[in-house]
C-alpha positions in Angstrom: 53.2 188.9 -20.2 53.3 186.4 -17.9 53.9 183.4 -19.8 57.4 185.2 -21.1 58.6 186.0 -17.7 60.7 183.1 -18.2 61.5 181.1 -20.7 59.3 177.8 -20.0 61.7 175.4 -19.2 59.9 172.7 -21.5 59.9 174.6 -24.4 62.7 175.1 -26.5 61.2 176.8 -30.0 60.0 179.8 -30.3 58.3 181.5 -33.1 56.9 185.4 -33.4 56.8 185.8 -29.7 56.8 189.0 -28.6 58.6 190.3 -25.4 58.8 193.8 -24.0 59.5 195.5 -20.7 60.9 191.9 -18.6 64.2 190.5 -17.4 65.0 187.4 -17.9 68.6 188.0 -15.7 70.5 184.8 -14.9 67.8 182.7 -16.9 70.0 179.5 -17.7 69.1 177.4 -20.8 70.9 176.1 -23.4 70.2 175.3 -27.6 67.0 177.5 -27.1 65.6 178.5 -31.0 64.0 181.7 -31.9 62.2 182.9 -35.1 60.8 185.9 -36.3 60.3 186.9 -32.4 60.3 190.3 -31.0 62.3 191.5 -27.7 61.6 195.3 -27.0 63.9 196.7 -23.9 64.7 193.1 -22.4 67.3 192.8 -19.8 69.2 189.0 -20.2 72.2 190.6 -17.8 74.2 187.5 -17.0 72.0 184.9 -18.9 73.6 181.4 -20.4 72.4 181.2 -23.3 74.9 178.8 -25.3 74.1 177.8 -28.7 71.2 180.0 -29.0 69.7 180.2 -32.6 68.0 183.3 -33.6 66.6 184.0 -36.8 65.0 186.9 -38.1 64.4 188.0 -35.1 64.7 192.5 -33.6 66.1 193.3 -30.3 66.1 196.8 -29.1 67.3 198.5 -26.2 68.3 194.9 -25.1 70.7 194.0 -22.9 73.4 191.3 -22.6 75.8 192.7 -20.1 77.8 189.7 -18.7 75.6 187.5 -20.9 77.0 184.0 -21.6 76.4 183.3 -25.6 79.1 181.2 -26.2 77.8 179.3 -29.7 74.9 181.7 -30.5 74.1 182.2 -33.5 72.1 185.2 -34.8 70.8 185.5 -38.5 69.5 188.1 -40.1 68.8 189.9 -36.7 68.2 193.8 -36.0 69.7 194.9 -32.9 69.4 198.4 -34.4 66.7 201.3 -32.5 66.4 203.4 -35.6 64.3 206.2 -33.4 66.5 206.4 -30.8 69.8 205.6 -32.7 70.9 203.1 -30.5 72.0 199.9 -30.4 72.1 196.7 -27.5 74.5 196.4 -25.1 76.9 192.8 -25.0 79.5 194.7 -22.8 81.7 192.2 -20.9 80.0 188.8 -22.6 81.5 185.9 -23.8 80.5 186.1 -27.2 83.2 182.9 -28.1 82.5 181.2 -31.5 79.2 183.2 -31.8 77.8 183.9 -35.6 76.4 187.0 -36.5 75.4 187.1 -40.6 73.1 189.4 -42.5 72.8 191.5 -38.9 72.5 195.0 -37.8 74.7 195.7 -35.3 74.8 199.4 -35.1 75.8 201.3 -32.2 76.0 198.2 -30.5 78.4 198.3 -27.5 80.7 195.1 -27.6 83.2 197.1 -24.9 85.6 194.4 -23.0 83.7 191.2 -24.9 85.1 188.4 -25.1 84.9 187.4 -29.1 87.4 184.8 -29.8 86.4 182.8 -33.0 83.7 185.1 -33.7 82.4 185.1 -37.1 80.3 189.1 -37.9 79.5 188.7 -42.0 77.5 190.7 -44.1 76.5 192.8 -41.5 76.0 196.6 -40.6 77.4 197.8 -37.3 78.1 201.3 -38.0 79.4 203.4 -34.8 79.6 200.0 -32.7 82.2 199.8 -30.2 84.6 196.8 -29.7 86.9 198.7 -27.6 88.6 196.5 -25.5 87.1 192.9 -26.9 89.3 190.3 -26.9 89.8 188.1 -29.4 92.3 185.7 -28.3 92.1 182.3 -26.1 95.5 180.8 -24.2 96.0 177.4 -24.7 99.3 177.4 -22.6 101.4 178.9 -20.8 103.1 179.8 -24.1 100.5 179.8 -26.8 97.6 182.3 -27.4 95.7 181.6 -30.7 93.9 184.8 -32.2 90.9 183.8 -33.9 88.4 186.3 -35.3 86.6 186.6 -38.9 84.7 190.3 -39.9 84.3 190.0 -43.8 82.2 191.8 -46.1 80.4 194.6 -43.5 80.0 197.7 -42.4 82.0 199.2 -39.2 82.0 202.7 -40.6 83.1 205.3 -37.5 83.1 202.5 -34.9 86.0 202.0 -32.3 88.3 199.3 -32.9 91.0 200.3 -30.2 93.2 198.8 -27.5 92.0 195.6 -29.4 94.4 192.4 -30.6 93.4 191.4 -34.0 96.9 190.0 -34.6 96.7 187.3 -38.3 92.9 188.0 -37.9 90.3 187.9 -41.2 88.7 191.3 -41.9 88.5 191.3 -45.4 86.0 193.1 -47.7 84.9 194.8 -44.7 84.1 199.1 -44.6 86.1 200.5 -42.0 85.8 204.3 -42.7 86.3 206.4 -39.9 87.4 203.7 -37.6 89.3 204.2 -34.6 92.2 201.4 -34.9 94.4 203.5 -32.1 96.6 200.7 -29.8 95.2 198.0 -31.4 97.4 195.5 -32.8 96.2 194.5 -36.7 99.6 192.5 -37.5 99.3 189.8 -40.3 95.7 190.6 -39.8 94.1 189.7 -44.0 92.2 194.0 -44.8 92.2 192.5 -48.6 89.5 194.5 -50.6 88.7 196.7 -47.1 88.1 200.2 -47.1 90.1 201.8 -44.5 89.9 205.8 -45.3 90.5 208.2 -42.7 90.9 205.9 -39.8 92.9 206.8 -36.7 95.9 204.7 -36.9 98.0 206.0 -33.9 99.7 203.4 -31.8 98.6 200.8 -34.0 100.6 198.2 -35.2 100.4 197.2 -38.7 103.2 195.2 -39.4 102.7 192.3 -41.9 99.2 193.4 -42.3 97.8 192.1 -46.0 96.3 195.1 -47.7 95.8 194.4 -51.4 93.1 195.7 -53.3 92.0 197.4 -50.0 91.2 201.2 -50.3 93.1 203.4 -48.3 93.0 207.3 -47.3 95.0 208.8 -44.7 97.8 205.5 -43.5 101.0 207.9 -43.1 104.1 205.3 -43.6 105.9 208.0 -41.6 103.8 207.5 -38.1 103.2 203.6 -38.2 105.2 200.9 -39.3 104.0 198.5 -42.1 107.0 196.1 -42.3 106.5 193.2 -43.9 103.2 194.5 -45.2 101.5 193.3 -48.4 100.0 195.8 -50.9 99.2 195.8 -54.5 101.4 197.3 -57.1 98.8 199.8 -57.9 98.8 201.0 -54.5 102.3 202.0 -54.4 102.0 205.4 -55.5 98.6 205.7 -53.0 100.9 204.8 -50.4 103.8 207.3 -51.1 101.7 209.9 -52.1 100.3 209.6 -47.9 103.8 210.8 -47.7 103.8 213.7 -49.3 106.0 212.3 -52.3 104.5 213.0 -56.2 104.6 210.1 -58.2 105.1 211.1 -61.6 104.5 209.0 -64.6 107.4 207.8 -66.8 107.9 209.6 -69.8 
């Protein structure tokens, strides 16, 4: 495997390459392209790797601890070990304005990431962990701008706590069994999410957007959705939470 010990430094495309058992720790390049590649148990610990493009490519049992991906862009990418049910590790990487769309993400470990302005669609990334992520960047003294866009996937029983997703897009997206606890989802767009049975404690959900989304087990009692937008249809899903019976006019 020597010639994918590193990354030659005067190539930039690569296409089904296959890499397995290497580090490539502290490798430096930038606007690198890979398609339809293989990476089996690859360390890239503290890599920069801006505006990577990967396409089609499978990564297991990789890992990106401290990893610099600021601009990457992965398509249609399985970071997924189906035989050992686990995912890759991005724990403490800046992940800013990276793309992840058409993805498997499972049991991925995002934990203290930095993912401002990251776009995750269509993807599956059941049982991955974001705990801790951040999702903002200051601009001033003053100013922090929250920036982060989940839609249309699949984050069934993953942790979502001590997280700010204040005004944040998460629409469309499954969120089943999700722990939200101390994280703060104000303003944050959940239209046409499913959000049953998730562990809201601590969370603040104040002028959160809920309509059309599907929700089991938000007690109005314990958190405080001021300002928040529903459906009327989900009035009486709400109320009910509470114990209340909603009866039908006669």
């Amino acid at each position: 495997m020597e010639i994918l010990k590193a990354i030659a430094p005067k190539r930039d495309n690569y296409f089904k390459c296959h890499f397995e058992n290497i580090s490539l720790r502290n490798l430096k390049r930038a606007e690198l392209l890979w398609e339809h590649c293989i990476f089996i148990n690859v360390e890239f610990n503290s890599c920069s790797l801006t505006e990577l493009k990967a396409y089609h490519c499978t990564f297991l049992d990789c890992r990106f601890y401290q990893a610099n991906l600021e601009n990457a862009e992965f398509k249609e990418c399985n970071f997924y070990n189906k035989d050992k049910i686990t995912g890759c590790n991005f724990e403490l990487a800046n992940l800013k304005h990276i793309v992840f769309e058409k993805s498997n993400l499972s049991f991925s470990s995002f934990k203290r990431a930095d993912l401002y302005d990251c776009k995750i669609q269509n993807c599956h990334a059941r049982a991955a962990d974001l705990s801790l992520a951040t999702f903002n960047q200051r601009v001033s003294h003053k100013i922090t701008l929250f920036s982060a866009e989940i839609s249309d996937s699949n984050f069934s029983d993953a942790n979502i706590s001590f997280v700010n997703l204040s005004g944040c897009h998460l629409a469309g997206s499954n969120f089943s069994n999700v722990d939200f606890s101390s994280s703060n989802i104000s303003a944050a767009d959940l239209c046409h999410a499913i959000l049953v049975n998730c562990d809201w404690q601590l969370a603040d959900l104040t002028g959160v957007d809920l309509r059309f989304a599907v929700i089991q087990g938000l007690n109005l009692r314990q958190n405080d959705l001021t300002g928040a937008q529903i459906h009327v249809d989900q009035q009486h899903i709400l109320l009910e939470e509470m114990g209340l019976i909603v009866l039908p006019l006669d």
